[in-house]
N, C-alpha and C positions, 0 to 999 in steps of 0.2 A: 818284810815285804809280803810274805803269805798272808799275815795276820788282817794284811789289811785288804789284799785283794780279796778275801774270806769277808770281808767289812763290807766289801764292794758289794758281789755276787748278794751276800743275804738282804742288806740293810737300804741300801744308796736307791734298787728301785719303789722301794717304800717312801723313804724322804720324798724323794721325787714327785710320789703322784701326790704325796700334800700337801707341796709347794705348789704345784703345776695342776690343780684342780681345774679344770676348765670353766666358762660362764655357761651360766642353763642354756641348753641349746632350744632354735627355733623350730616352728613346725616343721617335722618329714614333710620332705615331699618327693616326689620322684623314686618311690617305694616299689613299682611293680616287679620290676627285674629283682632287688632283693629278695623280696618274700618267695618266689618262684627259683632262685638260685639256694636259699635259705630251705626248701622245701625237695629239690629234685639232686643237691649236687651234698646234701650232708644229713637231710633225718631219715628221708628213705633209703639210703643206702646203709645208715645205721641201722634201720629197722631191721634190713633185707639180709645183712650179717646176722645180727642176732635172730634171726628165723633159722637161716641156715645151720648156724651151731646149736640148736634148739632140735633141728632134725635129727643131727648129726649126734646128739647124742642118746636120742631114742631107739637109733640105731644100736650102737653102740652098744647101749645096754642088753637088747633081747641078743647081738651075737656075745655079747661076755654071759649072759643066762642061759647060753644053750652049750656052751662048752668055758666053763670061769676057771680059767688058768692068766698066769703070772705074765703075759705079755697080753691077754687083751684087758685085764685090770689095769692094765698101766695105761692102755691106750681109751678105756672107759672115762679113767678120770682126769686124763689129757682133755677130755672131748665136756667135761663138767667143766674144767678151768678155762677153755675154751669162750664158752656158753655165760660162766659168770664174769671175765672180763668183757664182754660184750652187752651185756646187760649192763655195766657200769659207764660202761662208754655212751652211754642214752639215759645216765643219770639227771643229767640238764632238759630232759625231755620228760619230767616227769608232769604232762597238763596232759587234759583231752583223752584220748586211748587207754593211754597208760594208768589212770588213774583212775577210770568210770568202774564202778562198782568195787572200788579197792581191787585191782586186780595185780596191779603193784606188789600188795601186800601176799598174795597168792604165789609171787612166783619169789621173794625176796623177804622172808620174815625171818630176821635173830633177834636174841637167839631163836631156835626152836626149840619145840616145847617135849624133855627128854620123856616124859609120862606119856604125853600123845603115841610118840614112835612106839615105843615099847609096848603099848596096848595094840598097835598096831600087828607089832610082830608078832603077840602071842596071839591074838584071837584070831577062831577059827572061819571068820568070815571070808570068802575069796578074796583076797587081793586085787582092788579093781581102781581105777583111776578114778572112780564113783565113791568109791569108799574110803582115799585116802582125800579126795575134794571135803566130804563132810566129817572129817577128822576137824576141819579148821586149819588157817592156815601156820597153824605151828606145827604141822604136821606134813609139809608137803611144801615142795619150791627147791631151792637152792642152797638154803641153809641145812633143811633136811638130808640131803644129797649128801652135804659135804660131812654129816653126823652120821650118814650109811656109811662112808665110802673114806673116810681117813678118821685114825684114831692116834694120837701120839704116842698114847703108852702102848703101843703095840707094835712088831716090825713089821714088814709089810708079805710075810708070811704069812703069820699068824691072823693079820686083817685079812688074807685071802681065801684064809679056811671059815671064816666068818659068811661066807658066800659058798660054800663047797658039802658035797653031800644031802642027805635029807634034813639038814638040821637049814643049809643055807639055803634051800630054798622060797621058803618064804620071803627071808631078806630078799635074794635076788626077783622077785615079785615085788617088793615094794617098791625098790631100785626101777623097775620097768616099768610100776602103774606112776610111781612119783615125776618119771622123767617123760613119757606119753603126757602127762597134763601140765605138765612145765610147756612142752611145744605147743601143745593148744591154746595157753594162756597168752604164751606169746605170741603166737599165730593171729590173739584174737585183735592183740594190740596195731601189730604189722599191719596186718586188715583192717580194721580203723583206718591207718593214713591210705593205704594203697587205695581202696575204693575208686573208681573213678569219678564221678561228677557229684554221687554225695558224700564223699570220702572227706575226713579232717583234714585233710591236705588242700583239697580245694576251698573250703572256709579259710585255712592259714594264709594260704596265699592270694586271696581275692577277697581281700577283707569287705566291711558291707553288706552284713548278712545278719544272721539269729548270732552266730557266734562270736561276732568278733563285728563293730560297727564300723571301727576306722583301722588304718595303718601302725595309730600309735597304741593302740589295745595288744596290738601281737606282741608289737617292740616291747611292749611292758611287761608282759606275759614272760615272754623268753627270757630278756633280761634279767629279770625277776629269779627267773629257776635259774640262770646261771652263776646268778650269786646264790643264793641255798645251796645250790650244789658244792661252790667250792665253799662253804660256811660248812657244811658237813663231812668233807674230806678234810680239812683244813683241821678244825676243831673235836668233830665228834671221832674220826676215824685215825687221827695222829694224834693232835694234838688233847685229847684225854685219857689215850694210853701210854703219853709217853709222861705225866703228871703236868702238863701244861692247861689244863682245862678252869674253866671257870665255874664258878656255882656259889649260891646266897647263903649267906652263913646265920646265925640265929637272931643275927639284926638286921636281915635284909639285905647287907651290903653283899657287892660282890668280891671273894676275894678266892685266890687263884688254890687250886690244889695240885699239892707238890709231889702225890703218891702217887706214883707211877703204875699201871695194872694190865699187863700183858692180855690178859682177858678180855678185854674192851678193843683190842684188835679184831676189825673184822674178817672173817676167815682165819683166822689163829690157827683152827682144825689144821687147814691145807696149806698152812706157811703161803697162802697169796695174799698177806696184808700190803703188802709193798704191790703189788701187782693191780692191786683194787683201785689204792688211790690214781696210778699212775694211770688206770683206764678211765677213772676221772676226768683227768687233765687232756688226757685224749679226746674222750669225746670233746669235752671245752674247745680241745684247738678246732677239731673239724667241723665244730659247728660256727665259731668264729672264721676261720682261716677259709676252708674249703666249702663252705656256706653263702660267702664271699662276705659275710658284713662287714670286716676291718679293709678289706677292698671296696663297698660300697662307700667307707670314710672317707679312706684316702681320694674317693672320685668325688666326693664332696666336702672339700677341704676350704668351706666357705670362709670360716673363722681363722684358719692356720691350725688351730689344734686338732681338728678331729686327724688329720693323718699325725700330729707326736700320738694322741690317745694312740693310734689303730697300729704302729710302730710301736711303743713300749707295752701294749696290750701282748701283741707280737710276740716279742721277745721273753716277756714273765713268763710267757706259754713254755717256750724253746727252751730258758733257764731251767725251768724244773722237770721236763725232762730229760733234760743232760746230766741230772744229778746221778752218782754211780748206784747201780743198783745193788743191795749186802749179798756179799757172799755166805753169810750165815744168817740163819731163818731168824722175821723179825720178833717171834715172838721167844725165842734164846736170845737174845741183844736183849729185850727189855726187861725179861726175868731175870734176866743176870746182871741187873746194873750196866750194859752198854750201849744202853740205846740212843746215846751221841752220835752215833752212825747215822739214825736218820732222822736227826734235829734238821738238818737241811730242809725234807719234804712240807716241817712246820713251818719255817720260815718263810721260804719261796713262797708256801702255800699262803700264808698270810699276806705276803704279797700279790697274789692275783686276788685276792678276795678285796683286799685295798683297790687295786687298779679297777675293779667291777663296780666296786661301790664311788670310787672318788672318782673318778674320769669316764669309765665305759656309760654308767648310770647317767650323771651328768651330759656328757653329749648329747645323749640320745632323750635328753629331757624326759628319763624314768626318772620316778619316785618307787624309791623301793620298799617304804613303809616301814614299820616296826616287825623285827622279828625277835621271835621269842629268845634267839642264841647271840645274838646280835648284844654287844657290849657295849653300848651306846645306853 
């Protein structure tokens, strides 16, 4: 009985959406309330989190640098995990702001680059937010952060004295100039949508303009990053750590690789690989769910299928985050041969990656083109 309700849970909402693919859907219409509940009830609020845990931990930093003991380190890089969960949760927003001059890549580059830091920390130039900007961004964001600020081979002693005395002062200046330009970055994105009347916000939702001509341009747009999105938590972020991944063998063909490599977890440093994806799937639901588009379906349930789509769309969301989250870090599970503990997150996860590409896509009459990760 367990074996197969385990059959159920993983496999049956898969079956499903390739049985149950819908017919191309007809033009939107009746788009304005979406785009403006899509824009006011789930990215700006995304945004306005990740500002705020962005402040919050700039703070954070300069009071751990001015007195760095063992209870406000913990609560520094409470306020970093913070900050990168919330950045993850706006993974599906990667257009527009986010992306205008790579700025992306500024606040979220792995690895980072361990020769950049290092040159960092030894040279005697001030420590400025100026100076670790033109480091490049392998030197500066989040990843960097998580390379000051957790070391596994060390206790968390020992990583405390690495901030302590004249030796840690410098570190605790990079820690300060790196996280000061982390909040600027993303301040500048934030700022982007917030604007008022030429803010990307008002292009999104009033489509008919330079940026966007129709309704079904956004739809394409979004849709579009929501599949990437879960293609890369799905594939690059579980499924090629956990030796599920794909890649072209010396004839071209594709065929799967079965070596599993704890290292390809992102965040591995800070044991939140498990916490990465699942802020994934978050931002996914609330830009779906509390965006209102799987409600905008179900109020246009012309065909009969957009509300099953906008119902088992639903639900893949709510399955994979009821999945348990490991009591032991995922990067000891997958170095040790147990990383069947979170064979689940591949699975599900391929499941919503299927429901975006065979039903969400389809209704909404996207075409989501050829992607480079895409096994097709």
């Amino acid at each position: 009985m367990l074996k197969k309700l385990l059959f159920c849970l993983l496999f049956l909402p898969t079956l499903v959406a390739a049985e149950t693919t819908p017919n191309p859907a007809v033009p939107l219409t009746d788009t304005e309330v979406l785009l403006g509940r899509l824009v006011n009830n789930a990215i700006i609020p995304l945004y306005r989190e990740l500002q705020v845990t962005a402040n919050t931990l700039e703070q954070r930093s300069k009071a751990f640098c001015s007195e760095p003991n063992a209870e406000k380190f913990k609560v520094l890089r409470e306020g970093w995990g913070e900050t990168l969960l919330a950045w993850h949760r706006t993974d599906a927003l990667l257009f527009g702001p986010a992306v205008e001059e790579q700025v992306d890549f500024r606040i979220n580059f792995n690895p980072p680059k361990k020769l950049i830091i290092s040159r960092l920390l030894t040279d005697d130039l001030p420590m400025t937010p100026e100076l670790v900007d033109k480091s490049g961004v392998g030197g500066q964001g989040l990843g960097t952060l998580e390379f000051l600020l957790f070391d596994r081979d060390k206790t968390e002693t020992e990583q405390l004295s690495a901030f302590q005395g004249e030796a840690g002062k410098r570190r605790c200046a990079y820690v300060q100039a790196a996280s000061q330009l982390l909040h600027q970055d993303i301040s500048t994105i934030a700022d982007g949508w917030l604007k008022d009347s030429k803010g990307y916000a008002t292009a999104f939702r009033t489509p008919g303009n330079a940026t966007f001509a129709n309704a079904q341009q956004v739809i394409d747009l979004l849709v579009g990053k929501l599949y990437q999105s879960a293609e890369k938590t799905t594939k690059n972020r579980i499924g090629n750590p956990l030796g599920k991944g794909v890649d072209l063998n010396t004839g071209g063909k594709q065929e799967v690789i079965n070596t599993s490599n704890a290292y390809q977890l992102e965040a591995w440093r800070s044991g939140y690989s498990i916490q990465v994806i699942r802020a994934n799937v978050e931002g996914m639901q609330r830009i779906l769910r509390d965006g209102g588009l799987l409600q905008w379906l179900r109020e246009h349930n012309r065909s009969g299928a957009e509300k099953f789509v906008a119902d088992a769309m639903e639900q893949r969301l709510d399955n994979y985050l009821k999945l348990p989250q490991p009591q032991t870090d995922p990067f000891t599970l997958v170095s040790t041969g147990q990383s069947k503990e979170l064979e689940g997150y591949y699975f599900l996860g391929n499941d919503i990656l299927n429901g975006v590409k065979l039903q969400l896509a389809k209704i909404l009459g996207v075409n989501l083109g050829f992607n480079d990760n895409d096994g097709d």
